[in-house]
N, C-alpha and C positions, 0 to 999 in steps of 0.2 A: 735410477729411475725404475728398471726392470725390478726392484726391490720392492719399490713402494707399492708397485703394481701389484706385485704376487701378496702382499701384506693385505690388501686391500681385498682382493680377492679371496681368502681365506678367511680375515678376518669377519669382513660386512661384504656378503656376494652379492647381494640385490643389491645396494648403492652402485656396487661397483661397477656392476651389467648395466646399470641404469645408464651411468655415464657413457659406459662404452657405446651401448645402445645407440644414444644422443646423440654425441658425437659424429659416429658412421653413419648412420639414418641418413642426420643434416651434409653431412660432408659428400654423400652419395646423389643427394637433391639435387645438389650446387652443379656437381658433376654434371648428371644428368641433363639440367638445365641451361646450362655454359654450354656444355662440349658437344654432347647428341644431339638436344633438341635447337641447340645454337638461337634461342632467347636471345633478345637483346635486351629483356628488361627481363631483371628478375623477381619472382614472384615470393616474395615473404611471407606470407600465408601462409602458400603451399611448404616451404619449408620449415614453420612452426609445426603444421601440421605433420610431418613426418619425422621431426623428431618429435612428438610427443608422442605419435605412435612406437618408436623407437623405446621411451622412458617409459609410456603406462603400459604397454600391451606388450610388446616384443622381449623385454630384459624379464618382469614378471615369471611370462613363461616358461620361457628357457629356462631360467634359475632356478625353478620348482619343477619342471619337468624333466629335462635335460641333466635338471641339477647337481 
């Protein structure tokens, strides 16, 4: 798995930040939302919305900036 990862990453690094991006964004939401803010009703919007922030805007940059 650690393969396919580093393969990806060198090969195509914006897809692959994209993903990771997405991923962490959304999975950091949930967190947020469950654990800290202790929601009882989760909000899917808001979690669309920050993984796309994650995909268009966050991996983007980094990749070309960072990159």
């Amino acid at each position: 798995m650690l393969r396919i990862l580093q393969s990806a990453f060198i090969k195509r690094p914006l897809m692959a930040n994209m993903a990771t991006a997405g991923t962490l964004c959304f999975t950091g939401d949930v967190i947020a939302q469950r654990l800290l803010e202790q929601n009882s009703k989760h909000d899917w919007s808001r979690s669309a919305r920050m993984t796309g922030f994650g995909i268009l805007w966050w991996a983007p940059i980094t990749t070309y900036w960072l990159g």
